[in-house]
C-alpha positions, 0 to 999 in steps of 0.5 A: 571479097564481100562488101560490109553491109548494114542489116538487110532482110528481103526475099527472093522473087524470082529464080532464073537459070540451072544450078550451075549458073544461078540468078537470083533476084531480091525485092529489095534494092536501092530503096534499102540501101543495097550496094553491088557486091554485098552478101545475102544469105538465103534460108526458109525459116530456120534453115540454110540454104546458102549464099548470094552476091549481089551484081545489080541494083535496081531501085527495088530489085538486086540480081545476085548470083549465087556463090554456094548452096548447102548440100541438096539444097535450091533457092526458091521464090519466097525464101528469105534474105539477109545481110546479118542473120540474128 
C-alpha cells in the first residue's frame, strides 16, 4: 500500500533497467522530506505516463520502481514527478 505523502515535485535523472524491471531515480530525497514507500507520478507536461514507488532514499536522490506505465508509454530523464497532481 502506498504511504500518504505530503506535496512533492521532482523529476526524473536517471533511467536504468529494461521495461520489465525498471529503476528510476528522482533528484529529490531526503532534503525534501521523501520517505521509502511514497508514490510518484510521472508525466511530461500534460500527460500520464505512470506511476512509481520509491525504495531508497539518499539525501538528494530516491530510487523507485516503477509500478505501472500507461499504454506505449516509457519514462524519460527530465520527465516530472509528483506526489499530488493539481
Amino acid at each position: 500500500p502506498a504511504v500518504p505523502a505530503p506535496a512533492i515535485d521532482g523529476a526524473v535523472i536517471a533511467i536504468k533497467g529494461d521495461a520489465k524491471s525498471q529503476l528510476v531515480l528522482l533528484g529529490v530525497g531526503e532534503n525534501r522530506r521523501v520517505e521509502p514507500g511514497f508514490e510518484f507520478t510521472i508525466y511530461p507536461g500534460n500527460q500520464f505516463v505512470g506511476k512509481v514507488r520509491v525504495e531508497r532514499v539518499l539525501r538528494d536522490a530516491a530510487g523507485c520502481r516503477v509500478l505501472f506505465l500507461a499504454k506505449d508509454q516509457k519514462v524519460r530523464p527530465g520527465d516530472l514527478a509528483a506526489t499530488r497532481l493539481q
